[in-house]
C-alpha positions as CSV (number, residue, x, y, z in Angstrom):
1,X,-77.3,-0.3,0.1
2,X,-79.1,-1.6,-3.1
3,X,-79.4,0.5,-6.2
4,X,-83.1,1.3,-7.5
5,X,-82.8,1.4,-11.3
6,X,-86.1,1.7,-13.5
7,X,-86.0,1.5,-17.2
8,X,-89.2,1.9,-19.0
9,X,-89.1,-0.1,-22.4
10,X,-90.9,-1.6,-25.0
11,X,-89.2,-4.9,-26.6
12,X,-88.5,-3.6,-30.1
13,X,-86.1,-0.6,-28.9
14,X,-82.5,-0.7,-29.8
15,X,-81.4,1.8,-27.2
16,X,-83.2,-0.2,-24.8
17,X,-81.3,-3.3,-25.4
18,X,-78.0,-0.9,-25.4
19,X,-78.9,0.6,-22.0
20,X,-79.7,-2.4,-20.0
21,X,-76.4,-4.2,-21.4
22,X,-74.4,-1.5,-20.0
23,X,-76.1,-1.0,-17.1
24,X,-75.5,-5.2,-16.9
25,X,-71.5,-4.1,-17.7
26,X,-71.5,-2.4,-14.7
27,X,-72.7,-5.4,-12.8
28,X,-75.9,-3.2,-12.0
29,X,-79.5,-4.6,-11.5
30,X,-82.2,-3.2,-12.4
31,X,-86.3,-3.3,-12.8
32,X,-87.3,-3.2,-16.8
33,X,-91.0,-1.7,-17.3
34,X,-92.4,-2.3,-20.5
35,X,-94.5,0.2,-21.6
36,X,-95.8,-1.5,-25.0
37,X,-97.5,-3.9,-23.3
38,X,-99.3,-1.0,-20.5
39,X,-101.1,2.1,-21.5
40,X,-101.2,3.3,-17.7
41,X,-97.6,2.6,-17.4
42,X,-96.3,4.4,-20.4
43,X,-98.6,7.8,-19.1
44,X,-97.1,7.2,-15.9
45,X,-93.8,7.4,-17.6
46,X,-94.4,10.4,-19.6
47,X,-95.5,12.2,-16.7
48,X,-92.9,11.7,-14.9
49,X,-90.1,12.2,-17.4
50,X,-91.9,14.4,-19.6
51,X,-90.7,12.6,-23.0
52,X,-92.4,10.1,-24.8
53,X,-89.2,8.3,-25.8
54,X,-87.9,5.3,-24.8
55,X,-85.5,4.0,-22.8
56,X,-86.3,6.3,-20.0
57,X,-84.1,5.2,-17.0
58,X,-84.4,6.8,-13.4
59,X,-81.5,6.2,-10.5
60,X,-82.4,6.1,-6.9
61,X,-85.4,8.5,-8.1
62,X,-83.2,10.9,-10.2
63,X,-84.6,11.1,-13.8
64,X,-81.7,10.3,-15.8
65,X,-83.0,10.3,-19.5
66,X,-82.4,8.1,-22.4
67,X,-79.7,5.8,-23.3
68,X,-77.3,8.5,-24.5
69,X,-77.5,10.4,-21.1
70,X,-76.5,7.4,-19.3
71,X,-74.2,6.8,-21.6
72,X,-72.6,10.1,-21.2
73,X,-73.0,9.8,-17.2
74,X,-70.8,6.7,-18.1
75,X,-68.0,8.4,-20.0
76,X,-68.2,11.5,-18.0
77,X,-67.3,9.2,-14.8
78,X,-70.7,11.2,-13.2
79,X,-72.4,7.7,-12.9
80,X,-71.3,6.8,-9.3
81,X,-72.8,9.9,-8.1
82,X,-76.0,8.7,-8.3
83,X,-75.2,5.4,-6.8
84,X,-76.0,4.4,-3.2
């Protein structure tokens, strides 16, 4: 089974860079959104993660949060869980 990984991102993020290179450490793919360039994507982003922030990264559907929560999933070994 295949992964489904969503970032939403604008190009000038630091955390954004930092999340998709360790997401690309795990050997992970994933689908990058940018929401600088698309008013209707960034709303849709908001509304479903209720922040305003980027990166905001969903697994398999699971709202996971920011760069720091992944990052945490990642040190916490609690990453796999939400992996097909």
């Amino acid at each position: 089974m295949t992964n489904e990984i969503i970032i939403y991102s604008t190009n000038f993020c630091p955390y954004c860079v930092a999340a998709k290179n360790l997401l690309k450490s795990k050997q992970l793919e994933y689908t990058e959104i940018r929401v600088d360039k698309n008013l209707e994507q960034r709303n849709l982003m908001m509304k479903k993660s209720g922040r305003t922030s980027v990166p905001q990264i969903f697994i398999n559907g699971t709202h996971v949060g920011g760069f720091d929560d992944l990052n945490a999933l990642v040190r916490n070994n609690k990453l796999e869980a939400l992996l097909n």
